[in-house]
N, CA, C and O atoms as a CHARMM CRD file, in Angstrom:
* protein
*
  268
    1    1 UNK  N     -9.15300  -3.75600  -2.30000 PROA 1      0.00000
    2    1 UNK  CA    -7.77900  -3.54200  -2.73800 PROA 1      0.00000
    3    1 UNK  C     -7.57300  -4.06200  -4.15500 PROA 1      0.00000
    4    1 UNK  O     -6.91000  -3.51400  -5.03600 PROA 1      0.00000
    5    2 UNK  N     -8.22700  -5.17600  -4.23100 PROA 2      0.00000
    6    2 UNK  CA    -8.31000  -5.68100  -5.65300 PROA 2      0.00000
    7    2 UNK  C     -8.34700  -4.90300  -6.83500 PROA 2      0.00000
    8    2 UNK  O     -7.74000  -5.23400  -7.85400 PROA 2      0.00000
    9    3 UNK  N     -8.98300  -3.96400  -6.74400 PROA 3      0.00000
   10    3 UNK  CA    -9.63600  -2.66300  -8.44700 PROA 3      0.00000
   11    3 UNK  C     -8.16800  -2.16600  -7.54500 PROA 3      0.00000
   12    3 UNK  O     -8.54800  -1.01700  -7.32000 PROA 3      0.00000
   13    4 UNK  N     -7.34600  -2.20700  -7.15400 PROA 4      0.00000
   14    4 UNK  CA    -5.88800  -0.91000  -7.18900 PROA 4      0.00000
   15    4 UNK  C     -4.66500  -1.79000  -7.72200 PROA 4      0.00000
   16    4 UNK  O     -3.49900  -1.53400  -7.42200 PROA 4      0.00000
   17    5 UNK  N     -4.95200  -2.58300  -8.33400 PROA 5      0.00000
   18    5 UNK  CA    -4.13200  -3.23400  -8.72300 PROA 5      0.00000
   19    5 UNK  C     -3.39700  -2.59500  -9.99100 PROA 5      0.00000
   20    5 UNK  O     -4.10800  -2.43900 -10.98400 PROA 5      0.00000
   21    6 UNK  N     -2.04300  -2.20400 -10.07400 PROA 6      0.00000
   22    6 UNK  CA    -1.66100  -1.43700 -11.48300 PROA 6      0.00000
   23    6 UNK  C     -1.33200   0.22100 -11.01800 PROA 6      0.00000
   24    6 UNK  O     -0.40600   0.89100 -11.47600 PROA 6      0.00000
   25    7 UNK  N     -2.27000   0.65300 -10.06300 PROA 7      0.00000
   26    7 UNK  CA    -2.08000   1.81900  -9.75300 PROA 7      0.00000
   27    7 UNK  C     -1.58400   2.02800  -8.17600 PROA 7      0.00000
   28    7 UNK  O     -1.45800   1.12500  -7.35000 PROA 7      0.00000
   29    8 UNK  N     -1.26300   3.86000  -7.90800 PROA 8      0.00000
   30    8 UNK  CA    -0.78400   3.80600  -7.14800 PROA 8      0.00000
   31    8 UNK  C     -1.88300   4.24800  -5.65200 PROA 8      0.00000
   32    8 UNK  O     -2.97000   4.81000  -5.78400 PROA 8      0.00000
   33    9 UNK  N     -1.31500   3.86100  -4.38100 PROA 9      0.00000
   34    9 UNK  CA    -2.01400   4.23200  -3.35600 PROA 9      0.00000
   35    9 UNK  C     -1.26300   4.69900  -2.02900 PROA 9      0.00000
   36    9 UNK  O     -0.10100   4.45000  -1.70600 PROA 9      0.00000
   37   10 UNK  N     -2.10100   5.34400  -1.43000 PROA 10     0.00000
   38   10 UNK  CA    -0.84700   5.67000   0.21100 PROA 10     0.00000
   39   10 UNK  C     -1.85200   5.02400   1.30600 PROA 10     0.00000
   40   10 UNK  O     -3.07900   5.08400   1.39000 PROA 10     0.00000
   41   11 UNK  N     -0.92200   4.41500   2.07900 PROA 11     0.00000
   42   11 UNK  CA    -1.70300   3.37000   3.29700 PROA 11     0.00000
   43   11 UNK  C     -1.08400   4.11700   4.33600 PROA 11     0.00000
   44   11 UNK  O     -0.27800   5.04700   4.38000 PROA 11     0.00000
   45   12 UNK  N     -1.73500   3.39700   5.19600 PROA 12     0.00000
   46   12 UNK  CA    -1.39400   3.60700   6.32900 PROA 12     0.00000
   47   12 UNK  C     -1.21200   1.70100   6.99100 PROA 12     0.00000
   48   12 UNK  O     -2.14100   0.90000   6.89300 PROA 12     0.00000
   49   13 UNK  N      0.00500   1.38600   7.54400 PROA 13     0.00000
   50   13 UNK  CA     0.24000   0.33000   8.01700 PROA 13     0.00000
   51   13 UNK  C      0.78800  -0.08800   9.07700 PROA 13     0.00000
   52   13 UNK  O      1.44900   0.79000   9.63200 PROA 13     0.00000
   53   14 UNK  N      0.78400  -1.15800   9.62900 PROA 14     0.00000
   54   14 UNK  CA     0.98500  -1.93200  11.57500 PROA 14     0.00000
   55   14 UNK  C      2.03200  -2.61900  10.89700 PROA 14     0.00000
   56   14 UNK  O      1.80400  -3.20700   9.84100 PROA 14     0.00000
   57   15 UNK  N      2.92400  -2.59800  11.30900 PROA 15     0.00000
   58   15 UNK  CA     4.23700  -3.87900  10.93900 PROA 15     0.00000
   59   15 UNK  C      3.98400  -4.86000  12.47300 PROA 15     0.00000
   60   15 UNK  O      3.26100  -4.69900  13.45600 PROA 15     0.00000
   61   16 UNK  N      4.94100  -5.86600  12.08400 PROA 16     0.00000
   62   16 UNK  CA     4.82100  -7.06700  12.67400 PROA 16     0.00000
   63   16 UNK  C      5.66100  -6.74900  14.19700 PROA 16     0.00000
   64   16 UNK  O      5.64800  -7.60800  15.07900 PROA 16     0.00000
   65   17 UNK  N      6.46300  -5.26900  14.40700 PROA 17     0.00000
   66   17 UNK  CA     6.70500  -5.13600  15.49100 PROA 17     0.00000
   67   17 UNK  C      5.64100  -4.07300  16.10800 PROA 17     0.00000
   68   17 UNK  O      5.54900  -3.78600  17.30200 PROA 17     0.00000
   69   18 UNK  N      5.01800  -3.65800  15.26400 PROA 18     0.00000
   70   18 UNK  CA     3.32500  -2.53600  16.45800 PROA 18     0.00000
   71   18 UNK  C      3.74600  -1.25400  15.98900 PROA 18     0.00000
   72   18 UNK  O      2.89000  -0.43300  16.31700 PROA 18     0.00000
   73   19 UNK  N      5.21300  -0.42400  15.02100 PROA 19     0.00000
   74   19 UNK  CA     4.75500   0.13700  14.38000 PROA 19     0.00000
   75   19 UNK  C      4.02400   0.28600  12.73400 PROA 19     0.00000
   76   19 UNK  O      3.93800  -0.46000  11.75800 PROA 19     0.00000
   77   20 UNK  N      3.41100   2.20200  13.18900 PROA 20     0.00000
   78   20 UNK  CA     2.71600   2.36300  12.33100 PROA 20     0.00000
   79   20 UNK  C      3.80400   3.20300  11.22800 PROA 20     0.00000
   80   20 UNK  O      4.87000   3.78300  11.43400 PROA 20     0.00000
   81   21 UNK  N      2.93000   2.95200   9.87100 PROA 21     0.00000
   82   21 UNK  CA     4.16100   3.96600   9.17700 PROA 21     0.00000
   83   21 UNK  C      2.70100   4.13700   7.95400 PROA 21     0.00000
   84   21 UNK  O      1.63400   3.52100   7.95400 PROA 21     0.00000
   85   22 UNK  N      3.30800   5.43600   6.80800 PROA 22     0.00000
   86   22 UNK  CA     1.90000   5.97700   6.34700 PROA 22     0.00000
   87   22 UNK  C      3.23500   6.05600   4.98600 PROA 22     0.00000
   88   22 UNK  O      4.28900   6.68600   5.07700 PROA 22     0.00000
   89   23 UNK  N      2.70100   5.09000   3.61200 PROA 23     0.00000
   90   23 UNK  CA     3.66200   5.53500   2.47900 PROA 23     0.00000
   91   23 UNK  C      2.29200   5.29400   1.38800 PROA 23     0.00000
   92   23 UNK  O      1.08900   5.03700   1.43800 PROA 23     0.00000
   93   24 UNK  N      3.39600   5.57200   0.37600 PROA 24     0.00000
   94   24 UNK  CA     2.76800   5.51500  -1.01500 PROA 24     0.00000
   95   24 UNK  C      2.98800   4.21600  -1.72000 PROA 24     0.00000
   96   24 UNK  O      4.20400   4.21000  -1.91000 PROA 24     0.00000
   97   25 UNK  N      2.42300   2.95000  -2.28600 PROA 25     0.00000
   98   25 UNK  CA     2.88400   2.03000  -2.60300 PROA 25     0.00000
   99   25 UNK  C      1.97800   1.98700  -4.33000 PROA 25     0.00000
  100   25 UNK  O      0.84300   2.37000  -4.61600 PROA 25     0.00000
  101   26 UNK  N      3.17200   1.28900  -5.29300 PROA 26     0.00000
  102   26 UNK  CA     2.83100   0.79700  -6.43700 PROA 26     0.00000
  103   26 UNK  C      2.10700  -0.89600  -6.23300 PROA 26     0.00000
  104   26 UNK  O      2.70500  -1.81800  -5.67800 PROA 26     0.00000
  105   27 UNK  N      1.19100  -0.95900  -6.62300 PROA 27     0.00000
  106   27 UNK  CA     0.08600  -2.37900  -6.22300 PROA 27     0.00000
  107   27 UNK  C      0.10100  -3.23000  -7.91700 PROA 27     0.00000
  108   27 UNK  O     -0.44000  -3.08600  -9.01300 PROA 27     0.00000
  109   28 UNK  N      1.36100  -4.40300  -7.06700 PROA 28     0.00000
  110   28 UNK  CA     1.63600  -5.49600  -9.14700 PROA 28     0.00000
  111   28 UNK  C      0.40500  -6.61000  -8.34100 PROA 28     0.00000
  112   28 UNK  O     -0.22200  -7.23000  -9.19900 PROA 28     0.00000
  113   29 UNK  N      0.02100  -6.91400  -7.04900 PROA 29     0.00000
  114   29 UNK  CA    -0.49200  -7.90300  -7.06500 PROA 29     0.00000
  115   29 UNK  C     -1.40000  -8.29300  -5.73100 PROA 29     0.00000
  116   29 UNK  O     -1.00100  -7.56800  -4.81900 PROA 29     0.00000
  117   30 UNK  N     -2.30400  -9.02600  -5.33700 PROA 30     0.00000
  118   30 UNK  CA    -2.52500  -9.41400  -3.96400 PROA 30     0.00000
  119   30 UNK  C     -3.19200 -11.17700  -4.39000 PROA 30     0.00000
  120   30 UNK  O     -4.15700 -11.54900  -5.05900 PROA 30     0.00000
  121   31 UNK  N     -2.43400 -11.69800  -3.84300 PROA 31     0.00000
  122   31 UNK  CA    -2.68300 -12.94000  -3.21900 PROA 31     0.00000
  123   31 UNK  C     -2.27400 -13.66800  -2.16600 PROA 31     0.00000
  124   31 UNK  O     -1.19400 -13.58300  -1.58100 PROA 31     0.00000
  125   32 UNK  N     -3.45200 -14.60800  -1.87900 PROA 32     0.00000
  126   32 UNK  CA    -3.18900 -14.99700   0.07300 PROA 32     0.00000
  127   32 UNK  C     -2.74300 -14.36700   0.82700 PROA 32     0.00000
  128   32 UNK  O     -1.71500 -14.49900   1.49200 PROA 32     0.00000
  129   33 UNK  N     -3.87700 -13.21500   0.77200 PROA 33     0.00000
  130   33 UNK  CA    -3.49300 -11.96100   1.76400 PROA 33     0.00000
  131   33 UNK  C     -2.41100 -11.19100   1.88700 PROA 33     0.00000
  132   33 UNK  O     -2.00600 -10.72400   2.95100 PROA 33     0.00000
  133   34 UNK  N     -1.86500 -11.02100   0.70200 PROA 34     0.00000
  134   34 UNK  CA    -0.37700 -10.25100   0.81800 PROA 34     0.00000
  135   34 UNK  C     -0.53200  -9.45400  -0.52900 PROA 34     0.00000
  136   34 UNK  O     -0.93300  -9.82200  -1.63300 PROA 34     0.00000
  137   35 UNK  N     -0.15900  -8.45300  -0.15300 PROA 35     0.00000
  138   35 UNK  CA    -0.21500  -6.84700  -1.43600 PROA 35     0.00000
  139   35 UNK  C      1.21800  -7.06700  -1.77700 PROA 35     0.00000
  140   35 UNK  O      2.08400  -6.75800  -0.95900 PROA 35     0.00000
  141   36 UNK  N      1.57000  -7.66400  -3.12000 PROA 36     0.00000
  142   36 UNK  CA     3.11500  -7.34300  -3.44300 PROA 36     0.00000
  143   36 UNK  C      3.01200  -5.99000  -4.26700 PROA 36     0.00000
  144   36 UNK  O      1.99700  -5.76400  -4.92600 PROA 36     0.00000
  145   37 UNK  N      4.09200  -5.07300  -4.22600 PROA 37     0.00000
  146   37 UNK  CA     4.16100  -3.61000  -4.25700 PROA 37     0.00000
  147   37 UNK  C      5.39700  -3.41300  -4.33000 PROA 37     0.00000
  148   37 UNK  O      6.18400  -4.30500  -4.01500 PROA 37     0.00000
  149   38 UNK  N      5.87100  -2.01700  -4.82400 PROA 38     0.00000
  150   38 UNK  CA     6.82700  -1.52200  -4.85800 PROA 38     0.00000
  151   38 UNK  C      6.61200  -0.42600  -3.89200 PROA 38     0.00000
  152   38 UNK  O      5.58500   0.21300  -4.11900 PROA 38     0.00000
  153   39 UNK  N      7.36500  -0.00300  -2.78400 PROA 39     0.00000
  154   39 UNK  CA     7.29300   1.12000  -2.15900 PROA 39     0.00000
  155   39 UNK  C      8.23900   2.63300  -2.74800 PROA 39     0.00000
  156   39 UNK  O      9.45300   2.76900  -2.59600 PROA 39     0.00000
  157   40 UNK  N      7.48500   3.45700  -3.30100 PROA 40     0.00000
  158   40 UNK  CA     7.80300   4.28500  -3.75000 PROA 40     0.00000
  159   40 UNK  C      8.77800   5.24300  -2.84700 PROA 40     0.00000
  160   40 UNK  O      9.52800   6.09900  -3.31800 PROA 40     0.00000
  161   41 UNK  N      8.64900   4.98600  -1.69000 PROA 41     0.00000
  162   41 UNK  CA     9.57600   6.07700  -1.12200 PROA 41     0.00000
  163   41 UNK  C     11.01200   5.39800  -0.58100 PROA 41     0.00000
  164   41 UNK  O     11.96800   6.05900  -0.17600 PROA 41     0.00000
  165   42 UNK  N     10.93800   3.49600  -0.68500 PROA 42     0.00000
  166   42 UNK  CA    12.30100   3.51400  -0.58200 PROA 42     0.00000
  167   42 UNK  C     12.94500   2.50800  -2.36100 PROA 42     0.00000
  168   42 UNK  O     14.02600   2.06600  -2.75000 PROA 42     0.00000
  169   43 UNK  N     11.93100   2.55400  -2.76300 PROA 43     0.00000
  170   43 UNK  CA    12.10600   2.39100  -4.61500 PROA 43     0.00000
  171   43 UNK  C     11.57100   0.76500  -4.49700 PROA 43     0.00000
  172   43 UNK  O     10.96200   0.25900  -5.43900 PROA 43     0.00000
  173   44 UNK  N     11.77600   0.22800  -3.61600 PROA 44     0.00000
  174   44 UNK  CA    12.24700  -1.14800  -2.85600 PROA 44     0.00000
  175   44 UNK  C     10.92900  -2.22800  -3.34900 PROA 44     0.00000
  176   44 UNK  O     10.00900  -1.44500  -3.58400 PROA 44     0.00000
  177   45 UNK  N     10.52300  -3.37100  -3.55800 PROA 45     0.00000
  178   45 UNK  CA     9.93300  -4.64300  -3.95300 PROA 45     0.00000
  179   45 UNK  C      9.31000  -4.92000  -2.28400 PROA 45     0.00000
  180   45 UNK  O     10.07300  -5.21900  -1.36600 PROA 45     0.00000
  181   46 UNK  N      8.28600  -4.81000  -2.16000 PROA 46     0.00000
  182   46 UNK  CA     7.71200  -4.89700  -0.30800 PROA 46     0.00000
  183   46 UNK  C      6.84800  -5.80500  -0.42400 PROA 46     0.00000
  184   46 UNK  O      6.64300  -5.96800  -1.62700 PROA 46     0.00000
  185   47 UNK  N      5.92900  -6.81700   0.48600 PROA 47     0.00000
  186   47 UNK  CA     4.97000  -7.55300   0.33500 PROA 47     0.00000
  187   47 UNK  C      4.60400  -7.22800   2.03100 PROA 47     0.00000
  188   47 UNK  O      5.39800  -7.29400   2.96900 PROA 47     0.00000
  189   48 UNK  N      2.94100  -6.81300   2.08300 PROA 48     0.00000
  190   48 UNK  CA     2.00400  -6.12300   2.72500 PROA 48     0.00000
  191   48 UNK  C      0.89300  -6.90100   3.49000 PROA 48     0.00000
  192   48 UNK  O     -0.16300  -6.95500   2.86000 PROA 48     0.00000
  193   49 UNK  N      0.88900  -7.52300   4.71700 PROA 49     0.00000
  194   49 UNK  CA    -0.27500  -8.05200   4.95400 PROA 49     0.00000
  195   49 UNK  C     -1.33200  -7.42100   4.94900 PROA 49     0.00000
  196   49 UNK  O     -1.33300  -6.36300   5.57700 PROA 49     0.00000
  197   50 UNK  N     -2.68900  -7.88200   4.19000 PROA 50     0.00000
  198   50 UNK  CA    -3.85400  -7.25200   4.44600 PROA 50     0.00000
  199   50 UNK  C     -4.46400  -6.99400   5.13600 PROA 50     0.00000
  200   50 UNK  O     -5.18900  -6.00800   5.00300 PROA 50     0.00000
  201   51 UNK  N     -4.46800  -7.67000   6.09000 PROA 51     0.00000
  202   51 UNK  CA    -4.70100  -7.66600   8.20700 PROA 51     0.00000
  203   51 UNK  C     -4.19000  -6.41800   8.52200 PROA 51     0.00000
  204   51 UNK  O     -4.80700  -5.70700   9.31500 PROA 51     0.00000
  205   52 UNK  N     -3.02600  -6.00100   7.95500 PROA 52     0.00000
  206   52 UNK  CA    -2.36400  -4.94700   8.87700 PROA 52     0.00000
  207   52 UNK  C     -2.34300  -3.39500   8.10500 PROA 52     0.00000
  208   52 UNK  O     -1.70300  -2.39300   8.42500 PROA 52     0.00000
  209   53 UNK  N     -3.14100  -3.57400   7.15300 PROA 53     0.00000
  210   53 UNK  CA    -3.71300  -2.47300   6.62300 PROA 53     0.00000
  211   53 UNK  C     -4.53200  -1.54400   7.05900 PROA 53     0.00000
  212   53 UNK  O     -5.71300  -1.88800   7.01000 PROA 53     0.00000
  213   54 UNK  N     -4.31600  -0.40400   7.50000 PROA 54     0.00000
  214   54 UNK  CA    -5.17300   0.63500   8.26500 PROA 54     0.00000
  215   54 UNK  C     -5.80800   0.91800   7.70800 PROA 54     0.00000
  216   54 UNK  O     -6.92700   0.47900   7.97100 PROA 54     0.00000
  217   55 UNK  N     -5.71900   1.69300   6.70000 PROA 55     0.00000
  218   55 UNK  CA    -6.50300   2.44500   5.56600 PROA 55     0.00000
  219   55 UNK  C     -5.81200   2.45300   4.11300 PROA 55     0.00000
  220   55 UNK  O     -4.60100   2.43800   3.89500 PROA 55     0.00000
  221   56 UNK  N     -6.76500   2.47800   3.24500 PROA 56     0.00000
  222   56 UNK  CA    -5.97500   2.96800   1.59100 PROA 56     0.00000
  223   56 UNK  C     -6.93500   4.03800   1.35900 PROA 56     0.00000
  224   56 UNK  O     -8.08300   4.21500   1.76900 PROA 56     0.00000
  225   57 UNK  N     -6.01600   4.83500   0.44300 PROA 57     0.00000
  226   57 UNK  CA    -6.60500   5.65400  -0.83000 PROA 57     0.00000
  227   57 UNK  C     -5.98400   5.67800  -2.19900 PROA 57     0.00000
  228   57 UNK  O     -5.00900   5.32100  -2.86000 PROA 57     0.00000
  229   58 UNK  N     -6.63500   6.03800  -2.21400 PROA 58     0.00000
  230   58 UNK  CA    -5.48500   6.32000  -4.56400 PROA 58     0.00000
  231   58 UNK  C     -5.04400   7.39400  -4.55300 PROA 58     0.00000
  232   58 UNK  O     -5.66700   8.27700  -3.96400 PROA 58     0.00000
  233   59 UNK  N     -3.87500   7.66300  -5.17400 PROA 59     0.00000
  234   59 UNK  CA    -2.97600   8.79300  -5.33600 PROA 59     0.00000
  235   59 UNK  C     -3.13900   9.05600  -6.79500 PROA 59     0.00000
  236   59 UNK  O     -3.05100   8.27400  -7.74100 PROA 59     0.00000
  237   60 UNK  N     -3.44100  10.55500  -6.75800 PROA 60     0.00000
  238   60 UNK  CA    -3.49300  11.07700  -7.97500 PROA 60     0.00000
  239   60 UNK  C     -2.16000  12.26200  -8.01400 PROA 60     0.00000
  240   60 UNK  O     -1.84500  12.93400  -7.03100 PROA 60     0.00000
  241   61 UNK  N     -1.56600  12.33200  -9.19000 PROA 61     0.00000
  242   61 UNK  CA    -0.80600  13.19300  -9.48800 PROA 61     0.00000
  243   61 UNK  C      0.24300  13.48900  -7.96400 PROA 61     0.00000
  244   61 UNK  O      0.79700  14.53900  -7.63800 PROA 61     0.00000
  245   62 UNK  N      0.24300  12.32800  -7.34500 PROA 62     0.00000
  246   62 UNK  CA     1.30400  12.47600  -6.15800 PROA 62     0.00000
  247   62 UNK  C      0.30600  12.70100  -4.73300 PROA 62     0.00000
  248   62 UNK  O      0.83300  12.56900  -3.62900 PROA 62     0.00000
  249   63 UNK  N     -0.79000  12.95800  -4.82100 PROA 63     0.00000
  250   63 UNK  CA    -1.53200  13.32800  -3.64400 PROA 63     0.00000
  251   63 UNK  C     -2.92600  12.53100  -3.61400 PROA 63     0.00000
  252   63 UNK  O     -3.68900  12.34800  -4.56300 PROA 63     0.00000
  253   64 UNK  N     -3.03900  12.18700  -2.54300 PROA 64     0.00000
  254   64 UNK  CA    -4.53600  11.39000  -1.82500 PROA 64     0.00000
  255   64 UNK  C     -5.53100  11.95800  -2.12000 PROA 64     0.00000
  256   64 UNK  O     -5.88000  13.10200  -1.82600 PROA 64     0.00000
  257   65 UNK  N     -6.35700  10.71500  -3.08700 PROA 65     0.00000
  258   65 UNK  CA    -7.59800  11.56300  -3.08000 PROA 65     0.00000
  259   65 UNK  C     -8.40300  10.74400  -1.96800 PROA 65     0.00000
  260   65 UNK  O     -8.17500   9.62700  -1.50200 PROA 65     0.00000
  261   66 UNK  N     -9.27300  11.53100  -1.73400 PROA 66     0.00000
  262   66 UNK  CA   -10.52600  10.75500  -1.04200 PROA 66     0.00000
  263   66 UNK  C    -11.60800  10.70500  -1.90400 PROA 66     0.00000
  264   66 UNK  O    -11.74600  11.54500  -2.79300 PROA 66     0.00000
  265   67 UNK  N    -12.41400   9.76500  -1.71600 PROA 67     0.00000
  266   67 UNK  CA   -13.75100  10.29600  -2.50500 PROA 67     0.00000
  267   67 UNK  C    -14.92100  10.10400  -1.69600 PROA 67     0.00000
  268   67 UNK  O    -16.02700  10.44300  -2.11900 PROA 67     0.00000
C-alpha cells in the first residue's frame, strides 16, 4: 500500500460492523496500520484499517487497472 501513496485506488473493505463496501479512495498517508484517505465518492477525510482491507488496485483515468 505504501508505493499508493499520492495516488488514487478502489478497495474493497470489512467495516467494524462485517459489512463489505467496494470505493475509490485518494491515499495522503498510512501509519500504524491505518490508510488516511479521502473517499472520493462521499468527498469525505476516512481513515482505513489495513487488516480490513480485501483487496487494492490503482485507478487509472477513473477505472481499475489490474496488472
Amino acid at each position: 500500500m505504501q508505493k499508493y501513496i499520492g495516488q488514487v485506488v478502489e478497495i474493497i473493505y470489512i467495516d467494524r460492523t462485517g459489512n463489505i463496501t467496494q470505493r475509490q479512495i485518494e491515499i495522503h498517508g498510512i501509519r500504524d496500520n491505518l490508510v488516511r484517505a479521502t473517499c472520493l465518492k462521499s468527498k469525505a477525510p476516512r481513515a482505513f484499517r489495513t487488516e480490513n482491507i480485501l483487496a487494492c488496485v490503482p485507478v487509472a483515468n477513473g477505472r481499475s487497472v489490474v496488472s
